[in-house]
C-alpha positions in Angstrom: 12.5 4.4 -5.2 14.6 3.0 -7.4 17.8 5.0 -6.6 17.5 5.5 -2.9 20.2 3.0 -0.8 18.5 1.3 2.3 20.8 0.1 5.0 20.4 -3.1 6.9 19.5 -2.8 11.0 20.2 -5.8 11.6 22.2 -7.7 8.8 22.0 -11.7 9.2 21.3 -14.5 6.9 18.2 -14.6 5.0 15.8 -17.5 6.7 12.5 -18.3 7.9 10.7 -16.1 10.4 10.2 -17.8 13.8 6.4 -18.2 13.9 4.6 -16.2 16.1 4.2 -16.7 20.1 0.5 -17.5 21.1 -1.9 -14.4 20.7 1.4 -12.6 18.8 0.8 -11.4 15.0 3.3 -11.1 12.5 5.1 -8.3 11.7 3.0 -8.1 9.2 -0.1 -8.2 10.6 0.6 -5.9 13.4 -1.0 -2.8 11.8 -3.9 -4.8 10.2 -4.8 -6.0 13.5 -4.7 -2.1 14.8 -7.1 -1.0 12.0 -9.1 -3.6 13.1 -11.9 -1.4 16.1 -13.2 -4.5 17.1 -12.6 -7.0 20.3 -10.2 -9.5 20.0 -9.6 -12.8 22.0 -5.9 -13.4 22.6 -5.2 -16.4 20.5 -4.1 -19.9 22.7 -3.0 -21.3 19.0 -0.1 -24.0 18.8 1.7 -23.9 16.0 5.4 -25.6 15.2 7.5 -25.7 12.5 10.4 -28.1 11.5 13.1 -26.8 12.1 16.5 -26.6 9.7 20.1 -25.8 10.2 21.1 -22.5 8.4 24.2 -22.3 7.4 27.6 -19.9 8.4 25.8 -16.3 7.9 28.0 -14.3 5.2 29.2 -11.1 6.4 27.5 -7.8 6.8 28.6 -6.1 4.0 26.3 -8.4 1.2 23.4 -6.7 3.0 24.4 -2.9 3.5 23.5 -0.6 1.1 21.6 -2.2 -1.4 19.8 -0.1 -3.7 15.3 -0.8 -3.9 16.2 -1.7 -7.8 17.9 -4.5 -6.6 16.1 -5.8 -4.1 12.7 -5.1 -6.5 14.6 -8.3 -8.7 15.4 -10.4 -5.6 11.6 -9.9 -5.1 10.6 -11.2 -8.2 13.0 -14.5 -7.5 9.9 -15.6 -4.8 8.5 -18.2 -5.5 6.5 -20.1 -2.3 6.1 -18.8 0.4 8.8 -20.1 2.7 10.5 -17.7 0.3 8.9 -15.1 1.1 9.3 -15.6 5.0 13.1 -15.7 4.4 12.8 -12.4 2.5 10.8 -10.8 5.5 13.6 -12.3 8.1 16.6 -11.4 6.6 16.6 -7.5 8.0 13.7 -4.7 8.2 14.9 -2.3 5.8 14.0 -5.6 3.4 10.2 -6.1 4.8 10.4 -2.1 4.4 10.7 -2.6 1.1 7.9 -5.1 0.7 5.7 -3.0 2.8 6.1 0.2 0.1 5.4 -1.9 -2.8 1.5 -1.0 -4.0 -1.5 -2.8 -3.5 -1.8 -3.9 -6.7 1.7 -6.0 -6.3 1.0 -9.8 -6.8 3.4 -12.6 -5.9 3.3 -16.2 -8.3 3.0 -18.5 -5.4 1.7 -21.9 -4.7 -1.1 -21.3 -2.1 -0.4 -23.3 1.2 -2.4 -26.5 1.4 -4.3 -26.8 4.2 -6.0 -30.1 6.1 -7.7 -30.4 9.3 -7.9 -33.5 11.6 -9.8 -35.9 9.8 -11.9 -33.9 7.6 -11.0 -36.2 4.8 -12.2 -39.5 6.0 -16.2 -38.2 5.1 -16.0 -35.7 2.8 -19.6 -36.3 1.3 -20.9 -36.3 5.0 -22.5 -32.7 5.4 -24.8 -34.1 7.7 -21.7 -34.3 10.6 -22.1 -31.5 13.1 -20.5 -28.5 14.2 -17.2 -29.1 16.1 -15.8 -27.8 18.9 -13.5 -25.1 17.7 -11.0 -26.1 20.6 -11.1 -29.3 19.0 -10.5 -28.1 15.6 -6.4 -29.2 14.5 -4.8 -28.4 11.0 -1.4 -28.8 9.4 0.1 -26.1 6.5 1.9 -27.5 4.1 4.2 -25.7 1.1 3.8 -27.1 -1.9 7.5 -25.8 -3.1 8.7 -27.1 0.1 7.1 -30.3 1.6 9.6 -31.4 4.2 8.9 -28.3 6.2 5.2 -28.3 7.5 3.5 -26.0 10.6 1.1 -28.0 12.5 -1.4 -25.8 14.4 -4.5 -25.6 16.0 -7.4 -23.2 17.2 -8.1 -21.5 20.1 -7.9 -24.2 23.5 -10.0 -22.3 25.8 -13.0 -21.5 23.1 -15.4 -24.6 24.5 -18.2 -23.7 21.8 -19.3 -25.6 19.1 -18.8 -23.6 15.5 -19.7 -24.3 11.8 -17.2 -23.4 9.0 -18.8 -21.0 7.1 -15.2 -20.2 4.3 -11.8 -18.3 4.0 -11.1 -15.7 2.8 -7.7 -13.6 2.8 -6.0 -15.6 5.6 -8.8 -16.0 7.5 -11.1 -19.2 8.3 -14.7 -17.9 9.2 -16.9 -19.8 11.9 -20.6 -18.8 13.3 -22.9 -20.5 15.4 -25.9 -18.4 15.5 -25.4 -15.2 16.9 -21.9 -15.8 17.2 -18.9 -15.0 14.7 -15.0 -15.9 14.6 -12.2 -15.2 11.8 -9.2 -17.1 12.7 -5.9 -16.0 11.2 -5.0 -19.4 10.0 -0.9 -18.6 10.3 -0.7 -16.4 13.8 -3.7 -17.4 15.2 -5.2 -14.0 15.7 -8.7 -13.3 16.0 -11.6 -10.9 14.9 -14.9 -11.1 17.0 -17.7 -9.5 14.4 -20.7 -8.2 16.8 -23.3 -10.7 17.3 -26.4 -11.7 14.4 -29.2 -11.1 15.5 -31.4 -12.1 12.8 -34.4 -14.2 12.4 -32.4 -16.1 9.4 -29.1 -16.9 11.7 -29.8 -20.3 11.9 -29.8 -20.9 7.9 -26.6 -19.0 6.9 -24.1 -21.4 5.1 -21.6 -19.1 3.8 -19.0 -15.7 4.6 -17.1 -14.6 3.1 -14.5 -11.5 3.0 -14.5 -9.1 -0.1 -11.2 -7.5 0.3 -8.3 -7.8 2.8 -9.6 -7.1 6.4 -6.8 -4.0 6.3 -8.1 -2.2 4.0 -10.8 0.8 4.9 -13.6 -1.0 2.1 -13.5 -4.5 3.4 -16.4 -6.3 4.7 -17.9 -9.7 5.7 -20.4 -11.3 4.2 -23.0 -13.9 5.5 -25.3 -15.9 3.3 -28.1 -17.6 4.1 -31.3 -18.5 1.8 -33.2 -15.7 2.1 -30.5 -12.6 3.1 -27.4 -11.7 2.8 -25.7 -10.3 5.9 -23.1 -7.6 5.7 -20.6 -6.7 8.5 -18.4 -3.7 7.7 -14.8 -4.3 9.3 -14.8 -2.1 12.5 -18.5 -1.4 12.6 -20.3 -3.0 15.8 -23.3 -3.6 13.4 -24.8 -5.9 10.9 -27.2 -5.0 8.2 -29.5 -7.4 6.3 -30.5 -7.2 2.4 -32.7 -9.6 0.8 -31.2 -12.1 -1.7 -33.6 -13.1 -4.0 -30.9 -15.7 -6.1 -30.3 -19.3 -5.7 -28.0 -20.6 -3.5 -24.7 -18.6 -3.7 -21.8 -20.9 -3.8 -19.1 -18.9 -3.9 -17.8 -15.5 -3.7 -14.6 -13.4 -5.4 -13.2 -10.6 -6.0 -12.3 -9.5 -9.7 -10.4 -5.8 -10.8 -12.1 -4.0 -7.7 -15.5 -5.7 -8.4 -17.8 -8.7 -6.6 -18.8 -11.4 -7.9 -20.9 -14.3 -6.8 -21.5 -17.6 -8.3 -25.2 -19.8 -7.8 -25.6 -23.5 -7.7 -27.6 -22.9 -11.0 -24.3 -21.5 -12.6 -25.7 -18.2 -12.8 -23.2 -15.3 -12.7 -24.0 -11.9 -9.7 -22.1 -8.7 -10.0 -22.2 -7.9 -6.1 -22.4 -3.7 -4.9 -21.5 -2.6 -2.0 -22.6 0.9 -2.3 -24.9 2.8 -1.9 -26.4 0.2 -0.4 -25.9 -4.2 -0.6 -27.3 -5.5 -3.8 -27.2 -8.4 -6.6 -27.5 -8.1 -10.0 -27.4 -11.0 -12.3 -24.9 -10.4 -15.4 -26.0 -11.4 -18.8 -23.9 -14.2 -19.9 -24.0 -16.9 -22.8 -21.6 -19.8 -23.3 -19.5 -20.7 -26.1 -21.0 -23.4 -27.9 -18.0 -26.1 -27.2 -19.1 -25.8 -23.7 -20.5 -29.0 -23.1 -21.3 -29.2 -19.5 -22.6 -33.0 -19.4 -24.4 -34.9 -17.0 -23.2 -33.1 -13.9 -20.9 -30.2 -13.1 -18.7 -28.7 -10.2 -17.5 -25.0 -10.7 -15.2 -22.8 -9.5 -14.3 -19.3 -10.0 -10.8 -18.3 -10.5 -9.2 -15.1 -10.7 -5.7 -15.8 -13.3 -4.2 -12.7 -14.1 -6.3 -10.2 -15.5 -8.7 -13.3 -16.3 -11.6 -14.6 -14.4 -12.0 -18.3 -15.3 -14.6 -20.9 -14.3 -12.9 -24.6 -13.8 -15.5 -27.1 -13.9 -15.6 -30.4 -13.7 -17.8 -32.6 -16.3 -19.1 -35.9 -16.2 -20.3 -38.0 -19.2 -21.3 -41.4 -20.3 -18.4 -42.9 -22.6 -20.7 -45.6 -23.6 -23.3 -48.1 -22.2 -19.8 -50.7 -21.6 -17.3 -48.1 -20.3 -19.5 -46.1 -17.9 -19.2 -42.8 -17.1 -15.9 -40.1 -17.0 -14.7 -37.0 -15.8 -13.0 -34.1 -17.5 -11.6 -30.5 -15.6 -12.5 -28.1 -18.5 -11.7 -24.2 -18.0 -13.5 -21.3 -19.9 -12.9 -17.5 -19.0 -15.4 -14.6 -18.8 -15.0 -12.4 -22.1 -16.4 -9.3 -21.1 -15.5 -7.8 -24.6 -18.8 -8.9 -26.2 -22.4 -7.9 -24.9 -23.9 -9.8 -23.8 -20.8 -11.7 -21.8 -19.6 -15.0 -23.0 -17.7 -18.2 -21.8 -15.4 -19.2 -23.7 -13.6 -22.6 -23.5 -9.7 -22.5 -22.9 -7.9 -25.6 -24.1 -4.4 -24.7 -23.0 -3.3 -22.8 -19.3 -0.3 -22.3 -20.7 2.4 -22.1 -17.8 -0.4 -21.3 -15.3 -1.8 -23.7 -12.8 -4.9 -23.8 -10.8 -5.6 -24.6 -7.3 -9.4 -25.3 -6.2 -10.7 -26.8 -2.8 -13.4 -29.6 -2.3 -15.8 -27.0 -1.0 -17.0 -24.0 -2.8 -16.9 -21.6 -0.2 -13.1 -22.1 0.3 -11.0 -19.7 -1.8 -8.9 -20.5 -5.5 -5.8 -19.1 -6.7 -3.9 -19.4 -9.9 0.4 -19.7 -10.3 2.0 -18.1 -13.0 5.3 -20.7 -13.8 4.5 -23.8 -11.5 7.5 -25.6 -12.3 10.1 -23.0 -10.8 8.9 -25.2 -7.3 8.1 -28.1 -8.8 4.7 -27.8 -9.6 3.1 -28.7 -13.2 1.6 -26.2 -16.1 -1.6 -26.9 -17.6 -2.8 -28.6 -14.3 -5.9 -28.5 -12.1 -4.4 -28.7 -7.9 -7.7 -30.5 -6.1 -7.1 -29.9 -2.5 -8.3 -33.4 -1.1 -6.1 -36.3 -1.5 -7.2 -39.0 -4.6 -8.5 -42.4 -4.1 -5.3 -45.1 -3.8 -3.0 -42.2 -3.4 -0.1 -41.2 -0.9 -0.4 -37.5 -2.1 -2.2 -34.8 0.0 -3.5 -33.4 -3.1 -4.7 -34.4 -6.4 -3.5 -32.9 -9.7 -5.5 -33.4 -12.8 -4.4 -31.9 -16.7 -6.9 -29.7 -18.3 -9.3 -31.4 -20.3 -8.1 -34.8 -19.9 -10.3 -37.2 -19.0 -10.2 -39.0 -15.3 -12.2 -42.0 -14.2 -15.0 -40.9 -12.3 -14.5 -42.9 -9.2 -10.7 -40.8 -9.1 -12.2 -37.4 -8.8 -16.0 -37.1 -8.0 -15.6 -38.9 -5.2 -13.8 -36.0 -3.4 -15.6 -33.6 -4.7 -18.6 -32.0 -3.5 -21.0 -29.0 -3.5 -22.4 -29.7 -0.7 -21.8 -27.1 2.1 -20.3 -29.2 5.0 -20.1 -27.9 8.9 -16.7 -29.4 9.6 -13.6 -27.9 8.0 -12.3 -29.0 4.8 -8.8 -29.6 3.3 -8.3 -26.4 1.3 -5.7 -23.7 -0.2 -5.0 -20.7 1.5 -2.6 -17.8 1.4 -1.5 -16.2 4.4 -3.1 -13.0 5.7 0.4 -11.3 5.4 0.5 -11.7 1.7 -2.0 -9.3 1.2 -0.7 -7.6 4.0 2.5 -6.6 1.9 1.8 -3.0 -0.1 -0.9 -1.8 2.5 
């Protein structure tokens, strides 16, 4: 690929894509939605971006003929994703270009920050109930680009009341009983799984998608505290398989395996094949890894790591009270049996976790090329006395416990949280 010359169809200055029209997916997203042999609502979603002034477009001939080697560099330049939009706009032979690059491609960018209509004013309230998904408002917001934000909402004419269930891939994931929804949360498209019918509907509290809902292995998982529920995309079935494990608070995805985390800490390799199963994976922890009083965990996939952020309260003495520290350990699979092992330093990485378990993490490889910070924990819920949507915290320093704990809970709420997500198109790109 290197040496072939690609020609521009339409040469023009590199900007950001116009977002789509209601029920219109992106470019993107148009064969993913194809692949997709289920039926689909046409999307009523709102969503509006600032707008800028580009300037005078240079002429044609910095776009014509550029060889892939060249363009494989300007690739690597990305670093948010309003990068990445410009990159798709400037002609077709570029998204082309993206489109060919393989599936194991990753881009180093923030995740987008995402916060719904109010769903910061309770965050310890689980016991609000379900919204109407009409209702249901949320804003985007780059982290490498703050001044430009897309303010959207869900679909107007869908009058039923929904729980939020995760994200996964793009997509936010609501039930209510029998019925399913995965909203794209950039274009506003939608996938209608068949309807549950199961005797255990009404205690599922998490789903979750295992892969990208393009790709020919990808499925949808439903947990609740007796079954796990799996949809295959495109199938006009569900099946049920028994769970037999504590509460399962979060699912991900690591070098073409499942796993799945319980409230008890416990690590679940997941298999798909031949049929839906857990097995629990034999793991000790290092013996720095002091867990204290209480603890909130996350998985996170970083590179060719997958990490556990938790966060760790302690008594500092009977005068000072209590404090918090974000401590991350990775999974060393090198050793039998498996072992956490504390990491003091993320080096130029940074981590980006959500209030809620369910809701997806993401590491950054060189936060600071956007103005982001190294070594740091990204909490998606605004801080106490703060004007910033999100909080950051340094790994392994310690934060007073009113700061942090306060905004963070494991409790699995019906109302949808602030969170970080990636576009569905991301993982779009190499399919």
């Amino acid at each position: 690929m290197a040496g072939r010359r690609r020609r521009c169809v339409h040469p023009r200055q590199a900007r950001l894509l116009p977002l789509p029209s209601p029920g219109v997916p992106s470019p993107l997203e148009s064969n993913t939605l194809r692949e997709v042999a289920v039926a689909e609502s046409p999307s009523k979603k709102i969503c509006h971006a600032l707008s800028s002034t580009p300037s005078s477009a240079p002429g044609p001939d910095v776009w014509v003929d550029l060889l892939d080697s060249l363009l494989l560099q300007i690739i690597v330049l990305v670093s948010s994703f309003h990068d990445l939009l410009a990159f798709i706009g400037t002609c077709r032979s570029w998204r082309a270009v993206l489109s060919s690059l393989p599936p194991v491609y990753t881009f180093n960018i923030p995740p987008l920050h995402l916060r719904s209509d109010g769903c910061d004013s309770h965050p310890h309230r689980w016991y609000m109930r379900a919204k109407l998904l009409s209702d249901i408002n949320w804003q985007l917001t780059d982290p490498a680009k703050q001044t430009s934000s897309l303010s959207c909402s869900a679909l107007q004419d869908f009058q039923v009341y929904m729980r939020y269930l995760g994200c996964s891939y793009g997509y936010l994931i609501f039930s209510n009983l029998e019925q399913c929804l995965l909203v794209n949360v950039y274009s506003g498209a939608t996938v209608r799984p068949p309807k549950l019918k199961f005797t255990d509907n009404r205690n599922v509290y998490h789903g979750a998608l295992v892969a990208p809902i393009n790709l020919s292995n990808s499925c949808l998982l439903f947990c609740s505290r007796s079954s796990i529920f799996q949809w295959k995309v495109g199938s006009d079935f569900w099946s049920e398989h028994p769970l037999g494990v504590e509460c399962i608070s979060q699912i991900v995805s690591f070098k073409g395996e499942i796993f799945a985390i319980d409230l008890l800490r416990r690590l679940h390799r997941i298999q798909l094949e031949p049929q839906l199963s857990l097995q629990e994976v034999a793991v000790v922890w290092d013996a720095d890894m002091f867990l204290g009083l209480d603890s909130t965990q996350w998985l996170v996939v970083c590179g060719d790591m997958l990490l556990m952020v938790h966060l760790s309260v302690t008594i500092d003495s009977p005068c000072s009270g209590f404090s918090e520290t974000f401590n991350v350990c990775r999974l060393d699979f090198q050793v039998e049996p498996a072992k956490w092992v504390k990491v003091d330093n993320m080096g130029d990485n940074a981590l980006f976790v959500g209030t809620d378990g369910r809701s997806p993490t993401f590491s950054c490889l060189g936060p600071e090329k956007w103005g982001g910070k190294r070594n740091c924990i990204y909490i998606a819920s605004p801080l106490a006395d703060s004007n910033e949507p999100w909080g950051v915290f340094e790994v392994g320093q310690a934060v007073r416990c009113y700061n942090a704990k306060k905004y963070l809970t494991r409790v699995h709420s019906s109302r949808l949280p602030s969170l970080w997500v990636l576009p569905s198109l991301v993982y779009g790109v190499g399919q």
